[in-house]
N, C-alpha and C positions, 0 to 999 in steps of 0.2 A: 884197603887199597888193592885194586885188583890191575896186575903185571899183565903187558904184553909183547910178543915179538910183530911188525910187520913186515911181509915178505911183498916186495912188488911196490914200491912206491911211484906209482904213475897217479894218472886224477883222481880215482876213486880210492885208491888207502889215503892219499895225504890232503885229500880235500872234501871228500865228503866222509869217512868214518874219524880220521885221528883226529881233527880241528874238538872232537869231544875230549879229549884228554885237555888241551890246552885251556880248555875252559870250567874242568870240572879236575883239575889236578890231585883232588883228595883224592878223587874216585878211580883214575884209568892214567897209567903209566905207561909210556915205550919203552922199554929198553934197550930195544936193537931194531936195527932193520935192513935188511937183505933185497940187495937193490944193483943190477949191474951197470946202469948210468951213474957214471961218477956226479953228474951236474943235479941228477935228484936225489941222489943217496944221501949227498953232503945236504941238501936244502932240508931235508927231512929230519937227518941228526942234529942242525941248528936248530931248527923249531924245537923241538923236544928234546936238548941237552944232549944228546947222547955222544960216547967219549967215540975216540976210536976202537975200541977194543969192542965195540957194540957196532960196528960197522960192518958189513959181509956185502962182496961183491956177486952171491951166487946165492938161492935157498939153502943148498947142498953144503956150501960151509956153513951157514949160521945152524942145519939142522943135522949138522958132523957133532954139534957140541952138546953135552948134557943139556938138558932141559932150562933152559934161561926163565920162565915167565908163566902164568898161568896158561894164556892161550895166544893163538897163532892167529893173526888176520892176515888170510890169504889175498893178493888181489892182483897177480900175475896173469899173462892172457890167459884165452879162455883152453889150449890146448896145453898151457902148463900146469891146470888148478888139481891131476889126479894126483902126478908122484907128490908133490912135497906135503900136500893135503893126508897122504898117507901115512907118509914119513912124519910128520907132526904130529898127529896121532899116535902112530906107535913112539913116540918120544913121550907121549904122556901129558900135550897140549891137549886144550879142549881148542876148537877151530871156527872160527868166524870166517864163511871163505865163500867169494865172488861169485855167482853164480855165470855161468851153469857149471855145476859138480865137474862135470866133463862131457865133449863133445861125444863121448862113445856112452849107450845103456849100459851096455855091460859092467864098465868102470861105475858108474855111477851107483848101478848096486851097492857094488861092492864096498864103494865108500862110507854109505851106511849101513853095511854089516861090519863094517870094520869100526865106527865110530859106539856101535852096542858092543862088542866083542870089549872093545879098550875101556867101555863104561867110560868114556867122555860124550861132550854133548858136541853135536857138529849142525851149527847155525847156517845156511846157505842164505844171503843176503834178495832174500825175497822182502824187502825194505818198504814194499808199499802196503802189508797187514802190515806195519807198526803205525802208518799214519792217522790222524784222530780221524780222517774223512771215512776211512775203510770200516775202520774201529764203529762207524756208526751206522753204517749201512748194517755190517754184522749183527750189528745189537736188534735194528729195526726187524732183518728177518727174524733172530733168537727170541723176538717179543710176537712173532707172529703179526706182525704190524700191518702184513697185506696177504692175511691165511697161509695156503698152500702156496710154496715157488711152483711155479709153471714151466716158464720158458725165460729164456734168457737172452735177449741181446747185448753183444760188446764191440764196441770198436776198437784198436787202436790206429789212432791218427798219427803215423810218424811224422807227417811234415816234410813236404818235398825238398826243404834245406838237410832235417836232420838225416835223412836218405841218402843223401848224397855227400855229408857230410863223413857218416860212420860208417855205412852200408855201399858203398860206392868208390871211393876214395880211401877211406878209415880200416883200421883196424878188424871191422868184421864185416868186412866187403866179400871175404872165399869162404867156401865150407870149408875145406882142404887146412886153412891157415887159422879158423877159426869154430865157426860152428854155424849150423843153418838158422836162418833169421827166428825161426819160432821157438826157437833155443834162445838166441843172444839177445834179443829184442824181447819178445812175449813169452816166455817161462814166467813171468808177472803174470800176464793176464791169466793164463790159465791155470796157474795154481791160484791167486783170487778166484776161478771160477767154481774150479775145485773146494776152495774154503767155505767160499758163502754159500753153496748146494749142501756143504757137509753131507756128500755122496760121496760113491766110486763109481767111473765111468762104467757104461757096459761096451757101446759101440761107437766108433769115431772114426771120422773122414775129413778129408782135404784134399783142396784144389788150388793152384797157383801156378805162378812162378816169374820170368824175369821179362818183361816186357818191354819196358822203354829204356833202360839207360845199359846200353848196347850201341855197336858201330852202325849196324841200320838204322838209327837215330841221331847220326851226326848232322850237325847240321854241314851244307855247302859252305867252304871258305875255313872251315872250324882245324884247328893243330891239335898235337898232341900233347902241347901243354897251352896251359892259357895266355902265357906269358912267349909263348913263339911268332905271335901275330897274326892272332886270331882273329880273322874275319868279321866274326858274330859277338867278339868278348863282350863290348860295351854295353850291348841288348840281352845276353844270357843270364837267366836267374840265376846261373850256378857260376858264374864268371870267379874264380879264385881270386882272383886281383882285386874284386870288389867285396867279398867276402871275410879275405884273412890281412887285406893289407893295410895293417891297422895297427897300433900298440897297445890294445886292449886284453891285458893277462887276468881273462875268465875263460872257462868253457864257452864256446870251441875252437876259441883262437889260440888260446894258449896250448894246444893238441897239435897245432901247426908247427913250432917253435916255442922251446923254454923261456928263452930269452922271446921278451915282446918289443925290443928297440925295432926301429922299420927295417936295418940294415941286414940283422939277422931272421925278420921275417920275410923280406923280399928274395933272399937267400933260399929258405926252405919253401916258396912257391916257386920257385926256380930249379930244384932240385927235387924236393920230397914228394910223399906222394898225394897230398894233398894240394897241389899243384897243376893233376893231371886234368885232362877236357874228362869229364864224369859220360862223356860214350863213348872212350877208347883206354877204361882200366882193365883191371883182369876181375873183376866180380864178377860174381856167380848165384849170389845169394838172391831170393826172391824180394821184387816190390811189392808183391800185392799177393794177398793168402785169405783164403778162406777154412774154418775150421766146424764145422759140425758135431757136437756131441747126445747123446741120449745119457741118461745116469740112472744107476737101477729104480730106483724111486717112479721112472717116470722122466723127469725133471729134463726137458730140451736146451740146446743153449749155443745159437750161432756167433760164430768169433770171426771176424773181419779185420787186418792186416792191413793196411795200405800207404805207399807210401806217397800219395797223390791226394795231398791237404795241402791247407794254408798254413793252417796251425796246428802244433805237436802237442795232443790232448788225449784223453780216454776217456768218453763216453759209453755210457749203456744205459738199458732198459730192463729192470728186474720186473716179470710181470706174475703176480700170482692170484690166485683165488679172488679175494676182496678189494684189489686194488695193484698199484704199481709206482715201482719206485724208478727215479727218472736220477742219472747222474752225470755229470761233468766235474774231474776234477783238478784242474786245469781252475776251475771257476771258482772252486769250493763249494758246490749249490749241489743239494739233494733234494730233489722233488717228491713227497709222497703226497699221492695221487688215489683216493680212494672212493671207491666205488659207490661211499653211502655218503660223497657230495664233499668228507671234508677234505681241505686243499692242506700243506703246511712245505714253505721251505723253510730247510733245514743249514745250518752254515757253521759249519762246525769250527773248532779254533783251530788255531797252525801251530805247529812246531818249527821253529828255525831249523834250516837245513836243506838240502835239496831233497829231491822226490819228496814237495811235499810233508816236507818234518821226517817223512823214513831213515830217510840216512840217519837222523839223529834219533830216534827213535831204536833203531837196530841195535845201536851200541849201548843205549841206554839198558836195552832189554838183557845185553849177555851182562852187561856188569851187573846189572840186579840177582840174573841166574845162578852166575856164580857166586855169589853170597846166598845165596839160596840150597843148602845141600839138599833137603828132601825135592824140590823139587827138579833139583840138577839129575838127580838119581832117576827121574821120572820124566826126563826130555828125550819123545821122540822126533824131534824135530828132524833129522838125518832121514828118517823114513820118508817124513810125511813129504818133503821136498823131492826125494829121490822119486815119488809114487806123482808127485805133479810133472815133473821132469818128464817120466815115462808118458805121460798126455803130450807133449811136445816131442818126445821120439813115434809114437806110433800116429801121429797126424803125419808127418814127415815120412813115415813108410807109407802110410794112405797117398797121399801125394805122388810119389814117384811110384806106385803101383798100380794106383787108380780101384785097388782094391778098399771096402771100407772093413776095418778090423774090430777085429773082439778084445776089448781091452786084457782081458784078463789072462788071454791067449799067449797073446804079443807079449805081457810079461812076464808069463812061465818059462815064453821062448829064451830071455834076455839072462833070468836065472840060471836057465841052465849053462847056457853059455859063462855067465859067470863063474860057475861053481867048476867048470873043466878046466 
């Protein structure tokens, strides 16, 4: 039986990682959880038994206490994931924790110097290598199945609702309050880019930024909330009232309001901020991004961002030597396409859970870890996430400098800064 505390019970602790305990109770326990919403603290302690005395309105009290559990799943925003991630650590937690490490490089080091220092393992919830789709494309290059990787095309397609959903309205709508889109959104894509090349960058660039959902984009007639008498609501894609007013308690309506009765949804499009016209919020975060990398090997590999799709998917094109592997996974379809004529998709199985069986897949993998001493002993996982991370801070400096950088450069600079 392997013990846990969770810190942060919003969507992602209590709906995509704990729902694994519930269903495998030999294996993964809660014991507490540290939550300052009274309405999901208590929904969280019901699920999973927990008494009062395992209840904590703050991180900071549940990690004031001796060591409660083997490890900590962090999943607090994205600018609270350094301290208690710290503090959990040196409590002598091993740490399951939300990515991204933290808005800032520097922290982000440090987390994984700090997670080898404690000889605990610190998992950052990079959830889509656990899924059997990723798991297979990996395998196809590890078998050499299309020669040499070459180049690489990636999309991610956010999807002009999820944009304006998270990015827009949501939670990681500011840099300032959150973290820069290629942080909060794509630190996926590009630590998968990073995995399957199984390089290190050398040189990297970026272009973007925030285009359309701005007040130069309002339409004529349009308020500043949707629900003010809005001129264009009826017609607009993004019209709240036709979006969230609904009693449907899933992702992303249940992000609107706890409670999904109409009375307390109509309530928080009236008030919150998912209610507001999506080109008169306070984001800042880019819609559309471009990423270019070289990898010492050789190895190219253009990364495309945008939030201006139908459908919220991730596509790419692995192209190498003897052929090319085509993905959609979204679809579950892998296409290997080889040069000496033969065809084969591939359809790999699912794992229940969101991202694609990841989420269950992640938790699946620490509770095995941790029955695992030798190779708990031999997890750098801390690293390798923090070294993907840094591909996502220094595109981000490229971007705002228009200069393109020397990976290796960029993060000497971030250590040292660390280290003072």
């Amino acid at each position: 039986m392997i013990r846990a505390v969770l810190i942060g019970a919003g969507a992602r602790g209590t709906r995509a990682y704990a729902p694994y305990a519930l269903k495998h109770p030999h294996e993964l326990q809660f014991l507490a959880v540290a939550e300052p919403d009274e309405h999901r603290r208590l929904r969280f302690a019901k699920q999973h038994g927990i008494a009062g005395n395992g209840q904590y309105d703050s991180w900071e009290a549940l990690l004031d206490k001796p060591r409660l559990a083997d490890f900590a799943l962090i999943c607090t925003q994205d600018n609270e994931h350094y301290e208690p991630a710290m503090k959990a650590l040196r409590q002598g937690y091993h740490v399951m924790l939300e990515k991204p490490m933290s808005p800032r490089p520097d922290e982000t080091l440090k987390l994984a110097e700090e997670a080898e220092r404690q000889g605990k393992a610190l998992l950052v919830c990079h959830v889509l290598r656990y899924t059997p789709f990723f798991q297979t494309v990996k395998k196809l290059l590890s078998d050499n199945r299309i020669g040499s990787v070459v180049s690489i095309q990636w999309n991610e397609n956010v999807g002009y609702w999820h944009q304006a959903h998270s990015y827009v309205r949501g939670n990681w709508r500011n840099t300032q309050q959150s973290s820069p889109m290629l942080l909060a959104k794509c630190c996926h894509d590009l630590d998968l880019i990073q995995w399957l090349t199984g390089d290190d960058c050398r040189w990297i660039s970026s272009f973007g930024g925030l285009y359309y959902f701005n007040k130069e984009h309002a339409p004529e007639g349009s308020t500043e909330r949707c629900t003010d008498g809005c001129a264009v609501e009826m017609e607009c894609p993004y019209s709240a009232i036709k979006w969230y007013f609904n009693e449907k308690d899933e992702w992303p309506y249940n992000a609107v309001s706890p409670e999904s009765k109409l009375e307390q949804r109509w309530k928080a499009i009236k008030e919150g901020p998912y209610g507001r016209c999506v080109f008169r919020c306070d984001n800042d975060v880019v819609d559309h991004q471009v990423v270019t990398m070289q990898f010492r090997k050789g190895v190219t590999a253009a990364f495309t961002m945008t939030a201006f799709t139908q459908e919220s998917s991730r596509t790419f094109k692995i192209m190498g030597s003897e052929g090319e592997i085509r993905g959609h996974l979204e679809k579950n379809e892998i296409d290997l396409l080889l040069f000496s004529g033969q065809r084969e998709r591939i359809v790999p199985p699912r794992l229940e859970g969101g991202h694609s069986g990841g989420d269950y897949g992640m938790v699946r993998d620490i509770v095995q870890l941790l029955r695992d001493k030798e190779a708990l002993q031999e997890s750098s996982h801390g690293r390798v996430s923090a070294q993907s991370h840094m591909l996502a801070f220094a595109a981000e400096h490229s971007r705002m400098t228009g200069q393109t950088v020397v990976f290796d450069d960029y993060v000497h600079t971030v250590h040292e800064q660390a280290t003072n």
